[in-house]
C-alpha positions in Angstrom: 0.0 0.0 0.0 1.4 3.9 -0.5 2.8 4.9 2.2 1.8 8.1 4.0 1.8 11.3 1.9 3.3 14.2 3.9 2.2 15.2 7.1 -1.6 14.1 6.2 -2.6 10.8 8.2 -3.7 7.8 6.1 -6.5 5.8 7.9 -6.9 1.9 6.2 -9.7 -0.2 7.1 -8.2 -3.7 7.9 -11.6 -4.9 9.4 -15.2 -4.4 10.1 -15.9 -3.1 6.7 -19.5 -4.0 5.3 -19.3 -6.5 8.0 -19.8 -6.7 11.9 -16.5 -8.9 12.4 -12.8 -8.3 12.7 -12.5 -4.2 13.9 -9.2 -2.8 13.2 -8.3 0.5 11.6 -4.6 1.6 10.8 -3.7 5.4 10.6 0.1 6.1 9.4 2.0 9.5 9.3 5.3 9.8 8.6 6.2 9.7 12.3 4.4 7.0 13.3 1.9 3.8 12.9 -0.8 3.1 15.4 -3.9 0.5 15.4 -7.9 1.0 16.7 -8.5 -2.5 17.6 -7.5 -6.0 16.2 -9.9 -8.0 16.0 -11.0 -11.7 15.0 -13.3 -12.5 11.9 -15.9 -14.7 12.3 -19.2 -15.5 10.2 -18.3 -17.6 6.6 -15.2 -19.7 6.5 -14.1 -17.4 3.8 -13.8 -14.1 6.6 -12.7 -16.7 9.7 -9.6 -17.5 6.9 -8.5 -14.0 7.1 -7.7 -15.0 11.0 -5.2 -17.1 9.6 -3.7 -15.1 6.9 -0.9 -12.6 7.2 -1.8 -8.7 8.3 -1.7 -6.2 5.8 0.9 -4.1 7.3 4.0 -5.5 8.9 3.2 -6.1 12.8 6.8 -4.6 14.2 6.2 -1.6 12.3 3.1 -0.7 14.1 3.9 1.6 17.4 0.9 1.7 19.6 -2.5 -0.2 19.9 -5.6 1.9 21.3 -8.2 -1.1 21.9 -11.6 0.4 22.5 -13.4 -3.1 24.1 -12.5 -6.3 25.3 -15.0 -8.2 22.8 -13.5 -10.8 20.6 -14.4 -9.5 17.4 -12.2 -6.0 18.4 -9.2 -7.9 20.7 -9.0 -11.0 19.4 -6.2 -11.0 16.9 -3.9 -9.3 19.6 -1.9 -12.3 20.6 -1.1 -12.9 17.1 0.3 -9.4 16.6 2.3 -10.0 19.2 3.2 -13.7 17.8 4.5 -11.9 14.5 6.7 -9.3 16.3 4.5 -6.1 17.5 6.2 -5.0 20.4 4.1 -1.8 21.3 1.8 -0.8 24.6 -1.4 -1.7 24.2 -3.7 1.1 25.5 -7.2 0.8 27.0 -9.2 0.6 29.8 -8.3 -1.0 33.4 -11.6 -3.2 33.2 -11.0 -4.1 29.5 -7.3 -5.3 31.1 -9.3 -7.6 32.9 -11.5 -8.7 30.8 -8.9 -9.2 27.6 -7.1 -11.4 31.2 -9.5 -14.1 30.4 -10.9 -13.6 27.4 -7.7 -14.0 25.4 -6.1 -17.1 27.0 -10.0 -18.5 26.2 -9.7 -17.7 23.0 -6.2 -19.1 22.3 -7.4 -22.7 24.2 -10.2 -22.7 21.8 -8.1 -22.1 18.9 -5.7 -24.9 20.1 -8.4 -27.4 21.1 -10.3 -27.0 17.4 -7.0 -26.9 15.6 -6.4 -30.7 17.3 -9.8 -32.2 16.6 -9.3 -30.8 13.2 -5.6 -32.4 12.8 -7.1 -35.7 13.7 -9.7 -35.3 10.9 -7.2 -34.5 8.6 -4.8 -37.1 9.4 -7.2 -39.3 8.9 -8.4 -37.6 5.5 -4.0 -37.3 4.2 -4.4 -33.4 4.7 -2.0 -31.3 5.6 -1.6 -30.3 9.5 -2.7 -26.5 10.6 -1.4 -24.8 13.3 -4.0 -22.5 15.9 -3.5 -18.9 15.1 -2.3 -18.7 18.3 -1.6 -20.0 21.7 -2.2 -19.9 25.2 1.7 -18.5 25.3 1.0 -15.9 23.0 -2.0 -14.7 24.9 0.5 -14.5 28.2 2.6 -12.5 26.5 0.1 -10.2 24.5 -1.3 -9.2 28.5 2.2 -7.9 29.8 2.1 -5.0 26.9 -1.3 -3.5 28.2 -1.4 -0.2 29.5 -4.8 1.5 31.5 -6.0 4.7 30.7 -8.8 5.9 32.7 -12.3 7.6 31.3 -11.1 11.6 30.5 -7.5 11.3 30.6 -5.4 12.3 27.8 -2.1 10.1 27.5 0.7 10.4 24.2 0.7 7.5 22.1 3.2 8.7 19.9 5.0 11.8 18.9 2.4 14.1 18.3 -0.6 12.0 18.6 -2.9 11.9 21.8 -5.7 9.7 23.1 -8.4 9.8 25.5 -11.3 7.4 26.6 -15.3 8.5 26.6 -17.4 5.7 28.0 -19.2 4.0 25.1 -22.1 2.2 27.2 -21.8 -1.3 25.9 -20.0 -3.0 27.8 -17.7 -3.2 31.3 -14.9 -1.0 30.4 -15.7 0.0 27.0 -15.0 3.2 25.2 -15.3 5.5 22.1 -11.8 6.7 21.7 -11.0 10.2 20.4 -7.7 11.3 18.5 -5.9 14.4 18.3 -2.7 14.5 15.8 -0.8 17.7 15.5 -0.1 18.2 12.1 2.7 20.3 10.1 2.3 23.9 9.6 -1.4 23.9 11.4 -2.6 25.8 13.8 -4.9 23.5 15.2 -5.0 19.2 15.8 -7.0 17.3 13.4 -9.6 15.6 15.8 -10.7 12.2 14.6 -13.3 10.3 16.9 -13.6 6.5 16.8 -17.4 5.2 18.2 -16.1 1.8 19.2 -19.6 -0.5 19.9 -21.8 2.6 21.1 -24.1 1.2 23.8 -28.6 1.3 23.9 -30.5 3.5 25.9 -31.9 0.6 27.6 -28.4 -1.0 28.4 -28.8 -2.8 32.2 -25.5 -2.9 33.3 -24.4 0.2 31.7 -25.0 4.1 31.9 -25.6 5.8 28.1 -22.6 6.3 26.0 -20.7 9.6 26.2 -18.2 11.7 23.4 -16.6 14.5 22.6 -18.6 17.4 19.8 -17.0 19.3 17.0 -14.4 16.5 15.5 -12.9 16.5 12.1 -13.4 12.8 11.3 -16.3 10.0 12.9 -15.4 6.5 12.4 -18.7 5.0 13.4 -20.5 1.6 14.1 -23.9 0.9 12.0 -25.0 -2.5 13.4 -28.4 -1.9 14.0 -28.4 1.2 12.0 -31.5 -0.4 9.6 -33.8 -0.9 12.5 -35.2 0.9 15.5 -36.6 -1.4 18.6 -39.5 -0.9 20.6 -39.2 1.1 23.5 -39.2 -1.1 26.6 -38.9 -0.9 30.1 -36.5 -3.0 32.0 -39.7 -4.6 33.3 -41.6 -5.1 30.2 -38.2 -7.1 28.6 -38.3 -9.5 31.8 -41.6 -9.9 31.5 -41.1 -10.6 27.1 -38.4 -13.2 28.7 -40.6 -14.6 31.6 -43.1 -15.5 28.5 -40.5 -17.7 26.8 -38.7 -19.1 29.9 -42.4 -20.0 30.9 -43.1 -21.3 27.6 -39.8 -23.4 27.7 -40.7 -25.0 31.3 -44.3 -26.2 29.9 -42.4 -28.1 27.1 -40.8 -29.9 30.1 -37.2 -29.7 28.2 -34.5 -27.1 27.9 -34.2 -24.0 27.6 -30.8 -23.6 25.2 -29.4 -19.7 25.0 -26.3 -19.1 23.1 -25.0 -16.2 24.4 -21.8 -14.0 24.5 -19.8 -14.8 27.8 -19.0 -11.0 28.4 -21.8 -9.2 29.6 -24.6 -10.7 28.0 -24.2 -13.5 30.2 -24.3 -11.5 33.2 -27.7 -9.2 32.0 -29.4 -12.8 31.7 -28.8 -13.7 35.5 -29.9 -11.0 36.6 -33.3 -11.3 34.2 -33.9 -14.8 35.2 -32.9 -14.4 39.4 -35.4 -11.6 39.2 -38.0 -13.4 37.8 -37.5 -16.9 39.8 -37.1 -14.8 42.8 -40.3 -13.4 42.7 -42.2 -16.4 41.3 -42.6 -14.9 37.9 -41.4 -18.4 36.1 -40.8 -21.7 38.0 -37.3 -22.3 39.7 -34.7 -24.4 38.1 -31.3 -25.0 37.5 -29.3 -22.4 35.5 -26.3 -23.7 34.0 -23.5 -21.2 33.1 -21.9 -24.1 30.9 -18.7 -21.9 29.6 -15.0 -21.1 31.7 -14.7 -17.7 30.4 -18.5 -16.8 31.2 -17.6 -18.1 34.6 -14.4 -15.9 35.1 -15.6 -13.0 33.5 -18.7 -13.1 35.8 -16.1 -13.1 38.6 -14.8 -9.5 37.3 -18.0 -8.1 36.7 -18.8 -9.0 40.4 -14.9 -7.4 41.3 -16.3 -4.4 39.2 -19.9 -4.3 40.6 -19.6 -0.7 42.3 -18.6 1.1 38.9 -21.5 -0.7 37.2 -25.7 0.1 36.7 -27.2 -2.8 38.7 -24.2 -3.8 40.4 -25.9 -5.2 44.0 -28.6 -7.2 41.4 -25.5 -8.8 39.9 -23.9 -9.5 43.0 -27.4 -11.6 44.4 -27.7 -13.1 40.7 -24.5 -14.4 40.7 -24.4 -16.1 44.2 -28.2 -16.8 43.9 -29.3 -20.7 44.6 -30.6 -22.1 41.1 -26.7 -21.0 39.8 -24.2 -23.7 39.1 -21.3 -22.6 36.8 -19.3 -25.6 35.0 -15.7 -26.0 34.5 -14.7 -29.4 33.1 -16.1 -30.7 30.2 -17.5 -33.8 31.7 -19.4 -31.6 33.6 -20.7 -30.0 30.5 -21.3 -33.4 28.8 -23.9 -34.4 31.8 -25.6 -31.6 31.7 -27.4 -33.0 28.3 -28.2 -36.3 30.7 -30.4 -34.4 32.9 -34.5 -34.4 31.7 -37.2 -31.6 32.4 -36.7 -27.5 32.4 -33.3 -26.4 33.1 -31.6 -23.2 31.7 -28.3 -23.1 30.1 -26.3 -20.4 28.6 -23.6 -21.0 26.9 -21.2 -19.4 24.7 -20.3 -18.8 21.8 -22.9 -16.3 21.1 -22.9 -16.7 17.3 -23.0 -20.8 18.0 -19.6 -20.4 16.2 -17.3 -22.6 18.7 -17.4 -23.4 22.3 -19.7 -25.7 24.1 -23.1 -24.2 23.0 -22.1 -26.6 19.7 -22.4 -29.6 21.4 -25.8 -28.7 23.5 -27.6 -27.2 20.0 -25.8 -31.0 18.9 -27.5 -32.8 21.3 -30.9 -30.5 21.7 -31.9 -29.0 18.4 -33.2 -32.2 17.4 -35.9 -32.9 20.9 -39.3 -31.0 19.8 -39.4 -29.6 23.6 -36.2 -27.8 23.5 -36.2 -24.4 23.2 -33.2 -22.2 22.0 -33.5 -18.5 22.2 -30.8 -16.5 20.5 -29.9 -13.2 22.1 -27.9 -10.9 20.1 -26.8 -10.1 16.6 -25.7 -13.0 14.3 -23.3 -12.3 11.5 -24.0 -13.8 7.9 -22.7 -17.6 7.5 -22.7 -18.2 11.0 -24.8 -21.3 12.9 -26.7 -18.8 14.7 -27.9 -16.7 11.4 -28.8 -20.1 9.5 -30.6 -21.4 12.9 -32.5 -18.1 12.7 -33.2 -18.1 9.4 -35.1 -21.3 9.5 -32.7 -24.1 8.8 -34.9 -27.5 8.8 -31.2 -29.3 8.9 -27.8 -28.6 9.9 -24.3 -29.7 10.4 -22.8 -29.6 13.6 -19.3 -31.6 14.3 -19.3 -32.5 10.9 -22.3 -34.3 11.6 -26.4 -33.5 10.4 -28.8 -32.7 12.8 -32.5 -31.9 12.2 -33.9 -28.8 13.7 -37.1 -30.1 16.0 -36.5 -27.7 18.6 -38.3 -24.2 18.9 -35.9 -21.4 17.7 -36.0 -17.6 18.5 -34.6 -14.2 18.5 -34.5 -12.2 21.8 -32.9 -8.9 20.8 -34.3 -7.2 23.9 -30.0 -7.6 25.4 -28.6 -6.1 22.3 -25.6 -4.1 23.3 -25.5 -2.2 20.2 -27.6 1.3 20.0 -30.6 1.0 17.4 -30.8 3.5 14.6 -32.6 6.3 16.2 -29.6 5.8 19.1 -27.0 6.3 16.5 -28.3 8.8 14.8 -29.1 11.1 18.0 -25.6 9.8 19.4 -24.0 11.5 15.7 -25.6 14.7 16.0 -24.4 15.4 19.6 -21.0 14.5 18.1 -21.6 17.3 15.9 -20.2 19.4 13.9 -18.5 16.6 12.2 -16.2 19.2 9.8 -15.2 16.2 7.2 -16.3 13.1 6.9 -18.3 10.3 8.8 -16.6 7.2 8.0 -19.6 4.0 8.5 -18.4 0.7 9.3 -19.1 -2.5 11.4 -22.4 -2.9 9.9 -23.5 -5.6 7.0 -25.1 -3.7 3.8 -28.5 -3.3 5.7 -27.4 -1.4 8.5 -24.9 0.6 6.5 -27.8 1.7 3.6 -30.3 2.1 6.6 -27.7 4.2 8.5 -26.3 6.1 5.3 -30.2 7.3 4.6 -30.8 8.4 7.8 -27.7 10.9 8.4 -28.5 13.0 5.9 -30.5 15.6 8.3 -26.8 16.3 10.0 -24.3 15.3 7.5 -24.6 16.0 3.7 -24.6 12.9 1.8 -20.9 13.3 -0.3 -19.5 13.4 3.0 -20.8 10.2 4.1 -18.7 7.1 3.5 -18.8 3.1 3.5 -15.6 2.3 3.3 -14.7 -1.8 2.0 -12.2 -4.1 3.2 -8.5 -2.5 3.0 -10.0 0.6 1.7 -8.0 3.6 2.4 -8.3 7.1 2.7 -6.0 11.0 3.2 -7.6 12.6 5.7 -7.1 16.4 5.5 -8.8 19.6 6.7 -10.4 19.5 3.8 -12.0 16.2 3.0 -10.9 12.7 2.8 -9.3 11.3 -0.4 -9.2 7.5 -1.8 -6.0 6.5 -1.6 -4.9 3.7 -4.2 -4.2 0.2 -3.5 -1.0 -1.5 -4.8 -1.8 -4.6 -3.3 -4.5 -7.1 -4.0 -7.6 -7.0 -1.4 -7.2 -10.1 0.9 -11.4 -10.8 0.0 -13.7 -9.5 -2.5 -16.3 -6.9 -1.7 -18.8 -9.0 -2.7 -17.1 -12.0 0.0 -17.6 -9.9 3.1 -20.8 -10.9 5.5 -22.3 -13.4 2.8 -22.7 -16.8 2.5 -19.9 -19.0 1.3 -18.8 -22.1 -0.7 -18.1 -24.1 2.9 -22.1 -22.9 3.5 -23.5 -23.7 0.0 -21.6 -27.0 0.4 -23.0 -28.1 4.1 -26.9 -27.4 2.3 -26.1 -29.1 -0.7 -24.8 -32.6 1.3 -28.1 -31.6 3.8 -30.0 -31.6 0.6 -28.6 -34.8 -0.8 -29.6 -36.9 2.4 -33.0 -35.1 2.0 -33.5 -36.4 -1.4 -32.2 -39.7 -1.0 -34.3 -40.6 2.0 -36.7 -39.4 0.5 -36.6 -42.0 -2.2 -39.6 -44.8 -1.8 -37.5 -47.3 -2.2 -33.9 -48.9 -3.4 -34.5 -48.1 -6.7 -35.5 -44.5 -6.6 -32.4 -44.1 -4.2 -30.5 -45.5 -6.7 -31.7 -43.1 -9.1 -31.3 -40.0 -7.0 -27.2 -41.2 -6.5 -27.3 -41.3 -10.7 -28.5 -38.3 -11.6 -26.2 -36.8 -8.8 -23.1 -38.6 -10.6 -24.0 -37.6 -13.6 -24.3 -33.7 -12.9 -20.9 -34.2 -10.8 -19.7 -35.6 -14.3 -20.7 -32.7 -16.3 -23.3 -34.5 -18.1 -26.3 -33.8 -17.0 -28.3 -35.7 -19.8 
């Protein structure tokens, strides 16, 4: 890629571009290289390759990280920058410190544990051997570069570039960050302001997200920006919850929720202590079936004083029906037990983790119930469970979809549309540009048509993967590629090959079973060769 021209910054979008996965934005001067966030892909196989592959920048050349939250899909390539030689601080919040503590090393034993069931497979199938992207080691050494910076506080990242936190009201430590780089032969700092995740209205552990007015450039989040949710009190979304854990218990099977461990996991124990405590919904078991769910939960109670809710946590947490799991033959007999029980479980995008083995042994049994509670990007488990999937392949393995299946977006921790808009206009004057990202194409378009009231449309811009731009005081420029892009446009938060290819062998057991008889099977496996031929006479 060109290299920085003058004293101008270059910002490059290395992530979260027309898609909700893999934050991380690179701005270079000729001083010096700093990232927002590095985060893991996830969704298609196609975007979760791009974990794998090399950065597009040389790590050891980058000076500084400024990591906004401690969520996977903005942190979770860290420990591979450090793997490949970035040697940097790594700036961000004290609770984000403590969060990345556990959500890192979880990450990197997920990695190595999946990266050893799939060396078996391909051992078996004369493939070649893969490696995790990284490893529990990696993680270690990742934490010992972190550096806290408190809400407020200005600190220098690098000659002539400062940094300070505003709380962005999605989760435990998060935070929009806002840039000020002095610049050549002006009198004043461009201001750039990066939204991070920017929290709801309605957010129960957190108080609404803060920032700074009158910035040059707004790199902002659009994930919900296509839709608006109802208004709804924190009693009216227990009671909407009470209605399907109730619903759930009269099944007499389980209730399955994929959730994010971070925060999500906590807002559900509160929900469901509240309404078992008063009688709302019958009292049962509530499995917290994931490690990091159950260490983070042991932060968020460390952190309960700084947070909204914090003595409700604390009684949800040690509350009677709660049993956290640890080993995974505790999580295997969980799946033995019969009648109404709860069990969260991460991942939240049913992606990796345990909640692959409970939607494994559950999705089949006509009284389970599995309620999804956040966003699910394109191509992922969750997304082709919500989109009404009759079969699908877990383990490498088919499993046909029995169970009841629901979205329960009431926990979001992203801001709806009318939140980001009103949250953009307080941020105003925005003097250049508006930069959208970490939205798929229906939240950007939504998003895009509904700034227009505060920001005139040339100035409002969806960047792609590895686009990037000049920033100057008096627009932003497109600055030319001389390297390929490491996925097509038209790749990013869609449905893949590996997807296309788990239907069609789903579709192929369809069809054969549903043959009459030998012979018509027999004919279904002919006209299948024949079209695998090329002949489809």
């Amino acid at each position: 890629m060109q290299g920085a021209r003058g004293t101008d910054p270059i910002l490059r979008f290395h992530g979260a571009a027309h898609g909700v996965t893999g934050s991380c934005y690179e701005i270079e001067t000729s001083r010096w290289r700093v990232l927002v966030d590095c985060g893991l892909f996830q969704g298609s196989k196609s975007e979760r390759e791009l974990n794998y592959g090399q950065f597009p920048f040389p790590p050891e050349t980058i000076d500084a990280v400024i990591l906004t939250h401690a969520h996977i899909d903005h942190s979770g390539l860290l420990a591979k920058l450090v793997k490949q030689g970035f040697s940097g601080p790594i700036h961000s919040t004290r609770a984000t410190i403590d969060l990345c503590s556990v959500m890192l090393p979880d990450a990197a034993h997920i990695q190595e544990m999946e990266v050893e069931q799939l060396n078996r497979r391909n051992a078996r199938r004369g493939r070649p051997l893969v490696e995790p992207i990284y490893t529990l080691s990696d993680a270690a050494a990742c934490m010992t570069l972190f550096r806290a910076l408190e809400y407020g506080e200005w600190t220098t990242v690098a000659e002539g570039l400062r940094a300070r936190f505003w709380n962005a009201g999605h989760l435990l430590g998060s935070a929009s960050v806002e840039l000020e780089i002095d610049l050549d032969h002006q009198k004043r700092p461009m201001r750039i302001l990066f939204s991070g995740d920017i929290g709801p209205g309605h957010k129960l552990l957190q108080t609404g997200p803060e920032g700074p007015a009158g910035v040059d450039y707004l790199i902002c989040e659009s994930t919900y920006g296509d839709r608006e949710r109802p208004d709804v009190s924190p009693e009216q979304r227990r009671s909407q919850l009470g209605d399907i854990v109730r619903g759930a218990a009269e099944t007499g099977g389980p209730l399955i929720i994929p959730s994010f461990a971070v925060e999500r996991t906590q807002e559900l124990l509160v929900d469901l202590h509240l309404l078992m405590r008063t009688g709302a919904v019958p009292s049962a078991p509530v499995f917290v079936d994931s490690p990091l769910a159950t260490r983070a939960s042991a932060i968020f109670e460390r952190h309960a004083d700084e947070i909204e809710q914090g003595d409700a946590l604390r009684q949800a947490l040690n509350s009677k029906e709660l049993r956290f799991t640890e080993t995974v033959e505790q999580s295997k007999a969980i799946n033995r037990l019969t009648g109404f029980f709860v069990v969260i479980a991460a991942s939240g995008m049913c992606d990796a983790g345990r909640i692959r083995h409970h939607l494994k042994a559950n999705l089949w049994r006509r009284n389970a119930t599995v309620m999804i509670a956040g966003y699910q990007a394109q191509g992922s488990l969750g997304r082709i469970l919500l989109d009404g999937a009759r079969r699908v392949r877990i383990q490498g393995e088919e499993v046909e979809v029995k169970a009841h299946v629901s979205l329960f977006d009431l926990y979001s921790g992203h801001a709806d549309a009318a939140e980001l808009v009103a949250w953009v206009a307080s941020r105003g004057p925005v003097r250049q540009a508006v930069f959208l990202t970490h939205g798929e194409e229906e939240g950007l378009r939504g998003f895009s048509e509904r700034l227009p009231s505060i920001m005139p449309d040339g100035r409002i811009i969806t960047p792609r993967l590895d686009d990037a731009f000049q920033l100057t005081f008096s627009g932003s420029l497109p600055v030319e590629l001389n390297q390929p892009r490491r996925l097509r446009p038209e790749s990013v938060a869609r449905l893949d090959w590996h997807n296309d290819l788990s239907r069609l062998l789903l579709d192929i057991n369809e069809a054969v079973g549903a043959a009459a008889d030998e012979r018509g099977r027999a004919a279904v496996i002919r006209r299948m060769r024949r079209a695998l031929d090329g002949n489809d006479a």
